[in-house]
C-alpha positions as CSV (number, residue, x, y, z in Angstrom):
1,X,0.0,0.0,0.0
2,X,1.4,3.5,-1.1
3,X,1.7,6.0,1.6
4,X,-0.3,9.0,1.5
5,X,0.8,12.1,-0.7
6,X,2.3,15.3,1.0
7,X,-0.4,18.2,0.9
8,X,0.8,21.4,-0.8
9,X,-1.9,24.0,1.1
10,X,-2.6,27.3,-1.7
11,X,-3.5,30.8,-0.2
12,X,-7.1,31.9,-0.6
13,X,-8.4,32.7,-4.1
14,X,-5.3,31.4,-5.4
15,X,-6.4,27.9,-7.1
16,X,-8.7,30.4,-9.7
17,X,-5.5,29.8,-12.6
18,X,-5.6,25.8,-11.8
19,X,-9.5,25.6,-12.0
20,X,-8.9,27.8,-15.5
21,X,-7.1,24.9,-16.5
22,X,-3.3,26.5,-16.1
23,X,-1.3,23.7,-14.8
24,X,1.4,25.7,-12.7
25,X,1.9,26.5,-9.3
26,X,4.1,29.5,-8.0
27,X,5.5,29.7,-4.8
28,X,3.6,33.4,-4.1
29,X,0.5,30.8,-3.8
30,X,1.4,28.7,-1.3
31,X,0.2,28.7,2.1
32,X,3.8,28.1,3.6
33,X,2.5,28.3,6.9
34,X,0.4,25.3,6.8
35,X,2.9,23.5,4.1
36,X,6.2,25.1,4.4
37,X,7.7,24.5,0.7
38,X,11.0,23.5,2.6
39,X,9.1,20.2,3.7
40,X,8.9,18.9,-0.1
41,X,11.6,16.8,-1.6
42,X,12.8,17.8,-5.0
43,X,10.5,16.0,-7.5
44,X,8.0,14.5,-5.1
45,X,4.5,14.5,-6.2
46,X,2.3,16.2,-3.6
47,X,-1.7,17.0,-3.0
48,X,-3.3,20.3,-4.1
49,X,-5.8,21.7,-2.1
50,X,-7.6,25.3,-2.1
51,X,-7.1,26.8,1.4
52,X,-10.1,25.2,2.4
53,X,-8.7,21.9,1.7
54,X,-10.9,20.9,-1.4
55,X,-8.6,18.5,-3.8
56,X,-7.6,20.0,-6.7
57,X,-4.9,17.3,-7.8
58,X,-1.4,16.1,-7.8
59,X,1.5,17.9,-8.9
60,X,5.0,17.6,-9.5
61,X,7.1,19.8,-6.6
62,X,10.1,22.2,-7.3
63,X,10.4,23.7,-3.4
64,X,13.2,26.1,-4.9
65,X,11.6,27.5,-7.7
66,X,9.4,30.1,-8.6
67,X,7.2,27.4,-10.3
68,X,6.8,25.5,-6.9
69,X,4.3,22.7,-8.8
70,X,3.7,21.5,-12.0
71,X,0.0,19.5,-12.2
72,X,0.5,15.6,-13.2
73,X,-3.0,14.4,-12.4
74,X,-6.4,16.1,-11.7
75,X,-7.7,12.9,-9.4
76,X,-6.5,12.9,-6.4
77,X,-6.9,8.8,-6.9
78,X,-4.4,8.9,-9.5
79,X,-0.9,9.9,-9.2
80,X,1.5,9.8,-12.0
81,X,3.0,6.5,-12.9
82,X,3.4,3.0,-15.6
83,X,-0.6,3.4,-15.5
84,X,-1.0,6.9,-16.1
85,X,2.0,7.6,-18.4
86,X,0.2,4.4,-20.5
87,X,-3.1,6.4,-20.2
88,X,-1.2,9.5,-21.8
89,X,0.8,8.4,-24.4
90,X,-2.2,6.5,-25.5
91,X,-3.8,9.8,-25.6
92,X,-0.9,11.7,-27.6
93,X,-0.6,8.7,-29.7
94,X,-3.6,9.2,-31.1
95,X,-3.2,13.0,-31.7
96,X,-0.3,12.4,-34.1
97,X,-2.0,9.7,-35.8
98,X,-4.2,11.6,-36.6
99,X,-2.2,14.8,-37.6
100,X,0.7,13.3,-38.5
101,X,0.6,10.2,-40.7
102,X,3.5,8.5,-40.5
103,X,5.3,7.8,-37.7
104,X,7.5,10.7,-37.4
105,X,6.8,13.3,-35.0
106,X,7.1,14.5,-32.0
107,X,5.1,12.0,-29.5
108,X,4.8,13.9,-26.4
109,X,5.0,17.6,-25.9
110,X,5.4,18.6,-22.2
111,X,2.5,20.7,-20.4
112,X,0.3,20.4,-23.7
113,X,0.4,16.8,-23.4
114,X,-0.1,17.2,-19.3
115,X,3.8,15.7,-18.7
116,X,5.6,18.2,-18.1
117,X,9.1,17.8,-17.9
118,X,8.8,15.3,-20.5
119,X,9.4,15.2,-24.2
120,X,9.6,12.0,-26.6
121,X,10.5,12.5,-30.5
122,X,9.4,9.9,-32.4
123,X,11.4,8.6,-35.8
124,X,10.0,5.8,-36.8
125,X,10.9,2.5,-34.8
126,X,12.8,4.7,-32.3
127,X,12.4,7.0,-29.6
128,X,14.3,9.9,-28.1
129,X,13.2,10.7,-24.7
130,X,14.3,14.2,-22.6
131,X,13.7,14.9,-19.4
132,X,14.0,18.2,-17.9
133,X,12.2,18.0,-14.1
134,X,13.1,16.0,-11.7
135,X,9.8,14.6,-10.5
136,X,10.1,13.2,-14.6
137,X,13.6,11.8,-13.3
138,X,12.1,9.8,-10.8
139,X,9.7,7.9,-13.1
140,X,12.0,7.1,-15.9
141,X,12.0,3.3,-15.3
142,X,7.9,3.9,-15.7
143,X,8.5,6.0,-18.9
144,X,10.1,3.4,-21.1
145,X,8.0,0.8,-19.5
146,X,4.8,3.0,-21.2
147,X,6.4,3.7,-24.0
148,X,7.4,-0.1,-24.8
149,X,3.8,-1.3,-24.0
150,X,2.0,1.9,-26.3
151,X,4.9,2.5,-29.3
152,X,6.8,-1.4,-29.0
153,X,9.8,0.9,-30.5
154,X,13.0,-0.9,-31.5
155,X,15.1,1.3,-28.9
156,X,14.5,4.0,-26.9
157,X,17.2,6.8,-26.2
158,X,17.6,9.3,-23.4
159,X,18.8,12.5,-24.6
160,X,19.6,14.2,-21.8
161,X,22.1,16.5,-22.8
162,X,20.4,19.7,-22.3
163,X,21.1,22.8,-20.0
164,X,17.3,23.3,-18.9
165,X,17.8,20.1,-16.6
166,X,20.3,22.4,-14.1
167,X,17.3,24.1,-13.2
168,X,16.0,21.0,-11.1
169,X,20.0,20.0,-10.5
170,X,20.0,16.9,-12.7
171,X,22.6,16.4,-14.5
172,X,23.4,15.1,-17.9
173,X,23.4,12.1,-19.5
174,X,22.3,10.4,-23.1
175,X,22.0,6.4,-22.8
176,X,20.4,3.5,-23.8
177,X,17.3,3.0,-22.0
178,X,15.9,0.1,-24.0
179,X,17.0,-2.2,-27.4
180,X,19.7,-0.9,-30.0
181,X,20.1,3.1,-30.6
182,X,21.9,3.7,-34.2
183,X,23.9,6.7,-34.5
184,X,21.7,7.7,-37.4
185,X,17.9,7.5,-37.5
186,X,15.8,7.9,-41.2
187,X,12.3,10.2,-40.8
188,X,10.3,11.8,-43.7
189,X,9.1,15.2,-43.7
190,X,6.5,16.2,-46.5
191,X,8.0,13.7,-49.1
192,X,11.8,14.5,-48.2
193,X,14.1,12.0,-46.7
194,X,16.4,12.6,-43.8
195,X,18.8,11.0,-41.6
196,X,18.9,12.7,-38.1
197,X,22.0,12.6,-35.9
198,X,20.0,11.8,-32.9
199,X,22.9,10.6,-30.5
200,X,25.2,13.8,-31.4
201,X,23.0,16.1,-33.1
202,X,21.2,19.2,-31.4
203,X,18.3,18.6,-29.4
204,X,16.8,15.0,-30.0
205,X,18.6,15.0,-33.5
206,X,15.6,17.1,-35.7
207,X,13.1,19.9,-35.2
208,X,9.8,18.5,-36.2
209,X,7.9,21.6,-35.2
210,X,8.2,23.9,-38.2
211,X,7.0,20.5,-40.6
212,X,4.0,22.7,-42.0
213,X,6.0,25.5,-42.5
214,X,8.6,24.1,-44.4
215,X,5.3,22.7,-46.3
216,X,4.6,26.1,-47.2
217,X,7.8,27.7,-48.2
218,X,7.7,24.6,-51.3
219,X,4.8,26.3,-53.1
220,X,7.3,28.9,-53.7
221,X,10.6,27.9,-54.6
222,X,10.3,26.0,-58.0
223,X,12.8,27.4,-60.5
224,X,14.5,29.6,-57.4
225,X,17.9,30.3,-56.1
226,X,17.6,29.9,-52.2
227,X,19.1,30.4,-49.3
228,X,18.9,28.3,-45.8
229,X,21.0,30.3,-43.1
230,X,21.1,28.4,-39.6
231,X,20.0,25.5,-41.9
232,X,21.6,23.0,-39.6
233,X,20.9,19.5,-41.6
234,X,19.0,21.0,-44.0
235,X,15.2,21.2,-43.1
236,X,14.2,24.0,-45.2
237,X,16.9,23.5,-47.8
238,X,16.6,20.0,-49.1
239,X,13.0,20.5,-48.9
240,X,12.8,23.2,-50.9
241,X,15.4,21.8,-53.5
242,X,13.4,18.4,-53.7
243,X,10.4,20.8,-54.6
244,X,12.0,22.3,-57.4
245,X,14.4,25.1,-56.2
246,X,17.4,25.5,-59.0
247,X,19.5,26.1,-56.5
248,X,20.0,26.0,-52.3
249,X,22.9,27.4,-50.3
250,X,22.7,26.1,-46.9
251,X,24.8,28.2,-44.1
252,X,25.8,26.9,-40.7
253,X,28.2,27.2,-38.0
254,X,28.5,23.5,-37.7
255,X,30.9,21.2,-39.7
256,X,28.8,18.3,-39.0
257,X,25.8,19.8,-39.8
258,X,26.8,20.7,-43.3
259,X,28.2,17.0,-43.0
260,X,24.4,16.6,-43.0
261,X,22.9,18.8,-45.2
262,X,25.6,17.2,-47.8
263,X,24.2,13.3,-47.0
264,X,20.4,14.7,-47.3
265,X,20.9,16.1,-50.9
266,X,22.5,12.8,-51.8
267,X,19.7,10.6,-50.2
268,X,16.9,12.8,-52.1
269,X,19.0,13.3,-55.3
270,X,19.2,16.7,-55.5
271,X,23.1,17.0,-54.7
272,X,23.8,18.9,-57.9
273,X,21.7,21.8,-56.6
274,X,22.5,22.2,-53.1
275,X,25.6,23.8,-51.9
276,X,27.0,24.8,-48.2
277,X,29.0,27.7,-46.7
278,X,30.4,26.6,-43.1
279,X,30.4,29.9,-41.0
280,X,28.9,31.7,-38.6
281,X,25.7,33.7,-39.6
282,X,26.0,36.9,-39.8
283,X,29.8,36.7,-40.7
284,X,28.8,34.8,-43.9
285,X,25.7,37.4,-44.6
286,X,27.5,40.1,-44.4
287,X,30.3,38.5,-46.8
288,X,27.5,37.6,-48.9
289,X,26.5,41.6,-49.3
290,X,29.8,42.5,-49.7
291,X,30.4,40.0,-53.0
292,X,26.5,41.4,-53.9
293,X,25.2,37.9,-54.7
294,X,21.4,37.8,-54.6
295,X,18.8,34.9,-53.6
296,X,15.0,34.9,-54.6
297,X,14.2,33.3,-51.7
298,X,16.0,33.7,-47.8
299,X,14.6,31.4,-45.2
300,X,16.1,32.5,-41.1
301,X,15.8,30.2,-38.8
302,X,18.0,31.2,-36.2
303,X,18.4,29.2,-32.3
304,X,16.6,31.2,-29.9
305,X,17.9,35.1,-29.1
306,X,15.5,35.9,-26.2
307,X,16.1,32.8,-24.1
308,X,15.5,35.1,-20.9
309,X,12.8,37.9,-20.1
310,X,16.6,40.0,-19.6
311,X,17.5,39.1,-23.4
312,X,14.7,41.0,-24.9
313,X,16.1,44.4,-26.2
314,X,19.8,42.7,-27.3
315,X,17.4,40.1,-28.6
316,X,15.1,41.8,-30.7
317,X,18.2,43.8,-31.9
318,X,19.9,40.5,-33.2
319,X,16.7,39.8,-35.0
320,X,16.3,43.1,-36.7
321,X,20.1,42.5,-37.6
322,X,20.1,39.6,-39.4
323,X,16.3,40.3,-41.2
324,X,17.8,43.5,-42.5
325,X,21.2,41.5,-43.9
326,X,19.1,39.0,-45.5
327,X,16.9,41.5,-47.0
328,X,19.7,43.0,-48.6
329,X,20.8,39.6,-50.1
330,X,17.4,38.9,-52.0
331,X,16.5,40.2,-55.7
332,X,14.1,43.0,-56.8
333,X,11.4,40.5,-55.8
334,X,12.2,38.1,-53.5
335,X,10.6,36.0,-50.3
336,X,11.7,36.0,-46.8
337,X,10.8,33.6,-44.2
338,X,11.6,34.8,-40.8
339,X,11.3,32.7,-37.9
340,X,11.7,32.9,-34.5
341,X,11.6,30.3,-31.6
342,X,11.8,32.7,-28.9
343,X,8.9,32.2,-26.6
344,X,9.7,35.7,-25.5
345,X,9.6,37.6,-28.9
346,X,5.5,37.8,-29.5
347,X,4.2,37.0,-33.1
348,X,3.3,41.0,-34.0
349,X,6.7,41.7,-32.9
350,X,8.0,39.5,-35.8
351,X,6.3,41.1,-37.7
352,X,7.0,44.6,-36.8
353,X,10.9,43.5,-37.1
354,X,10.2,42.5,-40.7
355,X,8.0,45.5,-41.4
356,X,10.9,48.0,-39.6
357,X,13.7,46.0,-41.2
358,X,12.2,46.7,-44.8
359,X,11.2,50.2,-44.2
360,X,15.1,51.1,-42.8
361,X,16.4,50.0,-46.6
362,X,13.0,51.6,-48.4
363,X,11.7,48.6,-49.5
364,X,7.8,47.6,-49.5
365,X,6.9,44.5,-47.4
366,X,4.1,42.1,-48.2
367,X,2.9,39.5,-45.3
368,X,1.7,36.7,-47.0
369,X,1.6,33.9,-44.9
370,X,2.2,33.2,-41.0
371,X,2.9,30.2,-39.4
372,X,3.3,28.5,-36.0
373,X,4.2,25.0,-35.0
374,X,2.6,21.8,-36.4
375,X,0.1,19.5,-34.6
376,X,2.4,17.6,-32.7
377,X,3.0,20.4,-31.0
378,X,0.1,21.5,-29.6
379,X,-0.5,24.4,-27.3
380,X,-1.9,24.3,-24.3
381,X,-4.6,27.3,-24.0
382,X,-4.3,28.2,-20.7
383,X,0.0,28.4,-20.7
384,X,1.1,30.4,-23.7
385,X,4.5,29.1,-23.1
386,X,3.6,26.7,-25.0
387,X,2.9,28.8,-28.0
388,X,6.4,29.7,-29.0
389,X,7.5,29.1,-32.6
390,X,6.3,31.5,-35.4
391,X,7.3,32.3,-38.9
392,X,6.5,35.6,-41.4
393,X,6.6,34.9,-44.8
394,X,7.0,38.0,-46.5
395,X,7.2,39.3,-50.3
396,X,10.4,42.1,-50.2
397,X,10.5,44.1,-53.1
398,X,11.5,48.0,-54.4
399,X,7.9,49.8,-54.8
């Protein structure tokens, strides 16, 4: 017989976000008379109550941080575990079967998927897993359990070579956790081939979450010269050269992602039309304006600039930076994805970047599409957090 949860005790009026749906619990909150934060162990799953002591569910505890409690479970009768985690994946499962098509996606998607702490990419027969709470930590054994009874994957790998796991002092690690792991794993993205460096790449090997944006950007590159910067293994780049581009430069900082980019074009055939330029971004933009070569098409993808609340001025600067470099690089009439995965930076700031960014060098911006992340990444409506990656495509041209 388990032993009874520890109660975590909120101030009055304070459980009005949870019953909304939010899943988070800040320390401000807590009644840390009656449950003194202090008292928790890191990762332990405790008892919600309203101050009155009504049950409002079970959540993961963080005594140290701001977020104090992350909500696992909304039944008191049901705390996070094999069961639960079967229950769940069942449940995300079926989202991306339904969105997604074949089996390459991302599987589990923190808070949206109500497992926070938790995210599972999903390529094919195998599974990366990272964890980045503790209370997640805890549970791993019961993770790859669940996911061997839902997925029966070939192997499952944990990836857990990330800095966000520092906030809950865990430290890094990437193993086996079940089967055989490859160094390389095949996916397919909208018709285009990949292999993803999921033991030594970034992140759990690929991004899956701009897949319908990268959709978009191939209704317009047929017969066009275009140019991937931050292209890493070539997600926009082969893509767009398998739908037709003439040519693709792909620009990163990263050997071994060019290394990439280079095996891509020759598993899709289109070697003869991609090129790559090893160097750091704005270095090889502003190189690129300086030899005045032009592209019809610029796609930025860059890591994330505002990674902190503290980053946002520098941040928005480096955005407008590199949006008014690659403007400068494309022809009288030429397309510009810009994208951003800075939760921080807010979609109709994007967009006044691009608008600013073409004003400052007189040229006449056209917003013709806007994107977000795909279905298997779905956002949770009552954490915006989870809303985070956006993209502006925009015709550039001299008016």
């Amino acid at each position: 017989m388990s032993l009874p949860l520890p109660t975590l005790i909120l101030k009055s009026q304070a459980d009005r976000r949870l019953k909304l749906g939010h899943l988070w619990v800040f320390s401000n909150e807590v009644d840390i008379v009656r449950s003194p934060l202090k008292g928790f162990a890191m990762g332990q799953q405790a008892l919600v109550t309203t101050h009155s002591g009504k049950p409002l569910g079970i959540a993961f505890m963080n005594p140290n941080g701001l977020i104090c409690g992350r909500m696992v479970s909304r039944d008191e009768a049901f705390p996070l575990n094999k069961s639960l985690f079967v229950h769940r994946f069942k449940q995300s499962l079926a989202l991306r079967e339904l969105t997604c098509g074949e089996p390459y996606y991302r599987l589990v998607y923190g808070d949206a998927d109500l497992l926070p702490g938790l995210v599972v990419d999903r390529y094919g027969d195998y599974l990366v897993v990272q964890i980045s709470g503790a209370g997640m930590e805890l549970l791993k054994d019961d993770i790859v359990e669940a996911l061997v009874q839902v997925i029966k994957p070939k192997g499952i790998l944990f990836g857990n070579e990330h800095s966000a796991r520092a906030l809950e002092g865990l430290p890094e690690y990437s193993e086996v956790a079940y089967g055989e792991v490859p160094e390389y794993v095949e996916l397919i993205e909208n018709g285009t081939r990949f292999m993803a460096p999921i033991r030594a790449g970034q992140k759990t090997g690929w991004f899956y979450d701009h897949r319908v944006n990268r959709a978009q950007l191939q209704n317009y590159v047929k017969g066009k010269r275009v140019l991937d910067v931050f292209s890493y293994i070539g997600g926009w780049g082969i893509q767009a050269a398998k739908a037709g581009a003439l040519e693709v430069t792909c620009v990163d900082s990263s050997e071994q992602a060019l290394v990439g980019v280079t095996k891509n074009a020759e598993l899709n055939g289109v070697s003869n039309r991609v090129k790559t330029i090893h160097g750091k971004a704005l270095d090889v933009l502003k190189q690129l304006v300086a030899d005045d070569v032009r592209f019809d098409v610029i796609v930025l993808d860059p890591p994330a600039f505002i990674k902190k609340r503290k980053d946002q001025r520098v941040g928005e600067a480096a955005y407008r930076h590199i949006n008014e470099l690659a403007m400068r690089l494309l022809g009288r009439d030429g397309l510009l994805v810009s994208a951003s995965c800075s939760m921080h930076l807010g979609k109709d700031t994007l967009v006044e970047i691009v608008r600013a960014s073409g004003r400052h060098l007189d040229r006449h911006v056209q917003i013709i599409g806007q994107g977000g992340q795909g279905p298997d990444h779905p956002v949770h409506p009552a954490i915006p957090e989870t809303d985070y990656l956006k993209a502006v495509f925009a015709r550039v041209y001299l008016a």
